[in-house]
Residue frames as qw, qx, qy, qz and C-alpha x, y, z in Angstrom:
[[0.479, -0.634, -0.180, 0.580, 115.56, 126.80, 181.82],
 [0.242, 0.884, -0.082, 0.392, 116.07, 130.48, 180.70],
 [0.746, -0.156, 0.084, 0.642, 119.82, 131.52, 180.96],
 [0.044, -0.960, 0.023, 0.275, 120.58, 135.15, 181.08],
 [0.653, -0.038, 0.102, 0.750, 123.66, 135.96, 178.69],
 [0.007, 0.914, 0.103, -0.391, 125.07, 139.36, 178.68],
 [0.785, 0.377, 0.153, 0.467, 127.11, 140.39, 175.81],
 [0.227, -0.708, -0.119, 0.658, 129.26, 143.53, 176.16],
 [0.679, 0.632, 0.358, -0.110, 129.07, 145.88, 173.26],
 [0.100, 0.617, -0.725, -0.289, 132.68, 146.20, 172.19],
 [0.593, 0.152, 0.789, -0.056, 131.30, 142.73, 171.20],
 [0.118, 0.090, -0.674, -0.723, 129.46, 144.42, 168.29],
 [0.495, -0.363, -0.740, -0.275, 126.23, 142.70, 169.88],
 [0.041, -0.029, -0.640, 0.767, 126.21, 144.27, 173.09],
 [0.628, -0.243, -0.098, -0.733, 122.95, 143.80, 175.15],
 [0.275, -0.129, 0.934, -0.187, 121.23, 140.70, 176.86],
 [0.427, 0.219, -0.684, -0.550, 119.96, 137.46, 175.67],
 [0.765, -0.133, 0.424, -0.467, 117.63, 134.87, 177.11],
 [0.320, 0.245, -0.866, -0.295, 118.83, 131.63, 175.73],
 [0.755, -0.212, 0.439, -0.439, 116.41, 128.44, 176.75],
 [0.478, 0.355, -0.802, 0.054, 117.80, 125.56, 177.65],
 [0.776, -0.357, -0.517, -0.060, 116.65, 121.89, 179.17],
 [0.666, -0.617, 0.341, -0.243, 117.12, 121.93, 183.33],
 [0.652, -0.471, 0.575, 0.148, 118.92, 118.53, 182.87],
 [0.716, -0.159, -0.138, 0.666, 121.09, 117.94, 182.37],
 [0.074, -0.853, 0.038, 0.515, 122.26, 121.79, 183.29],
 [0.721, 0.614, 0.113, 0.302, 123.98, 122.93, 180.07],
 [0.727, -0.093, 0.140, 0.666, 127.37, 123.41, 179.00],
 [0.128, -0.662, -0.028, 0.738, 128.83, 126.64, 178.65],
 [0.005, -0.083, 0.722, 0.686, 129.78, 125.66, 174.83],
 [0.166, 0.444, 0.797, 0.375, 125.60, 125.29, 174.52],
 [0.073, -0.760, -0.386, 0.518, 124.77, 128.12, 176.05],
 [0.154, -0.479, 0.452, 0.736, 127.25, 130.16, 172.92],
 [0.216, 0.154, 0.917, 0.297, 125.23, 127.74, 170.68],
 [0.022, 0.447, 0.894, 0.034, 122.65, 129.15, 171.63],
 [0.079, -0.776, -0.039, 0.625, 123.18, 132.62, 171.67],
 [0.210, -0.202, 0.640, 0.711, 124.94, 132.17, 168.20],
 [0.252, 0.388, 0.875, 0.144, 121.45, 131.25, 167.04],
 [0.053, 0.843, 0.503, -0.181, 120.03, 134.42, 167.89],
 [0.081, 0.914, -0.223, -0.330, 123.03, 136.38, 166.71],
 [0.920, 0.286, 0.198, 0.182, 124.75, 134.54, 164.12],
 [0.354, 0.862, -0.202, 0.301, 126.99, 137.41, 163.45],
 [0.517, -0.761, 0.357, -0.163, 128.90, 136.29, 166.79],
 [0.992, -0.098, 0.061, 0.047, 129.49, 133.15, 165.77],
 [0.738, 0.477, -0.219, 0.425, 133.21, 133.82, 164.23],
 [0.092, -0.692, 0.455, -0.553, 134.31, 136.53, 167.30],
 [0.747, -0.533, 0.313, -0.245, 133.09, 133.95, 169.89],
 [0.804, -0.420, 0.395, 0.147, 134.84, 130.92, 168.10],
 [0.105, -0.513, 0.649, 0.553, 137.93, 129.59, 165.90],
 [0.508, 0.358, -0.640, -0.453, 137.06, 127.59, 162.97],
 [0.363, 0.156, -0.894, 0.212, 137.99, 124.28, 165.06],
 [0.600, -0.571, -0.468, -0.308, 135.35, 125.19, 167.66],
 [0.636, -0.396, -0.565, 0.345, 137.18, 126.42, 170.20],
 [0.126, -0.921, -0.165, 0.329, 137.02, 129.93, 172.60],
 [0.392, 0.740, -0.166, 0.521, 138.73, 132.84, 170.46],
 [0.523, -0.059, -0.366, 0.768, 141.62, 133.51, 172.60],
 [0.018, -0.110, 0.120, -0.987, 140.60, 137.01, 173.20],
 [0.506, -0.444, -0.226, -0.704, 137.12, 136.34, 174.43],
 [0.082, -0.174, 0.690, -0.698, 136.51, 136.13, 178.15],
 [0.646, -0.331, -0.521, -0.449, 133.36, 133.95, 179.27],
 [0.118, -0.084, 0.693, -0.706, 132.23, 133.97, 183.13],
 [0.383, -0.368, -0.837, 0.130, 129.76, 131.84, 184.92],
 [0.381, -0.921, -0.081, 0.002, 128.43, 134.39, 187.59],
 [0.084, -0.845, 0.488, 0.203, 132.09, 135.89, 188.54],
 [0.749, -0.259, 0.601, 0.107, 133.92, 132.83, 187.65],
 [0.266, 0.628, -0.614, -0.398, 136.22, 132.62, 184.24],
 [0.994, 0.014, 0.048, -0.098, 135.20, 129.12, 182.48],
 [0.466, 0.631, -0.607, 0.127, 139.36, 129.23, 181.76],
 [0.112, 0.345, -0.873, 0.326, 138.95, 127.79, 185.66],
 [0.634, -0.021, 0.499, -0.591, 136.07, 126.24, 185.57],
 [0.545, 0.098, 0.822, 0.134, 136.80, 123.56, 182.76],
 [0.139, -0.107, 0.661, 0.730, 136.47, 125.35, 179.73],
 [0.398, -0.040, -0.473, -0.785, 133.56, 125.06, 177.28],
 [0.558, -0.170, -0.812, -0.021, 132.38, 122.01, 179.29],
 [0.069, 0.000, -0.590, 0.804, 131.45, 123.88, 182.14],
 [0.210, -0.651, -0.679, -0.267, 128.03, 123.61, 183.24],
 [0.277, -0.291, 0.079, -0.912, 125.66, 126.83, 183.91],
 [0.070, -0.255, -0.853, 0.450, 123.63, 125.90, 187.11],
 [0.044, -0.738, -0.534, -0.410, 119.94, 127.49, 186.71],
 [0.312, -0.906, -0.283, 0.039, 119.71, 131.04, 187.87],
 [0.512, -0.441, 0.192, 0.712, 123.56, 131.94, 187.15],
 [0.404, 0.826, -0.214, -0.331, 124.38, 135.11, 184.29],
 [0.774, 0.052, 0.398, 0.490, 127.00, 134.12, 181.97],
 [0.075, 0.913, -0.031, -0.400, 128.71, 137.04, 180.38],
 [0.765, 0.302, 0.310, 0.477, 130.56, 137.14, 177.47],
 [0.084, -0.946, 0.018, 0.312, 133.28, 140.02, 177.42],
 [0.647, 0.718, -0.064, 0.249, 136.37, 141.28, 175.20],
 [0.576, -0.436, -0.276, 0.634, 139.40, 141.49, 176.58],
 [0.120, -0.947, -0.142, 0.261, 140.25, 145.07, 178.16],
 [0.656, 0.432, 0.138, 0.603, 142.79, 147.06, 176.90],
 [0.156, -0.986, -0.053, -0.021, 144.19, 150.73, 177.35],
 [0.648, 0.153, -0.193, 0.721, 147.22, 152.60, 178.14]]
């Protein structure tokens, strides 16, 4: 299955990625990052901590949907959904 990720480019990597991944099981949000990391290795440290989990400040959506309520890295991408990977906003 090809998996649409969008990066935004206050990322540093901004653009989109095709990632491909097996149909089944659907894959996990955390392989989808995996698998983007591959193609941009330079992400790998903004997206996570050391320990493997989401940098606090990075914001990861399913089609609208924040994986913070959809179960975290373990969330599975259904075929045909974006996944977006944003910074948080900021301003004043």
């Amino acid at each position: 299955m090809k998996i649409t990720v969008r990066v935004m480019a206050t990322m540093s990597a901004g653009g989109t990625e095709e990632v491909d991944l097996p149909d089944e099981p659907p894959p996990t949000v955390g392989a989808v990052l995996d698998a983007l990391v591959v193609r941009r290795p330079g992400l790998a440290d903004r997206l996570r901590t050391p320990q493997g989990t989401l940098q606090c400040y990075v914001n990861v959506f399913v089609g609208p949907d924040s994986i913070r309520s959809l179960g975290g890295l373990g969330a599975l991408v259904p075929s045909g959904v974006e996944v977006w990977v944003v910074p948080p906003g900021g301003g004043g």
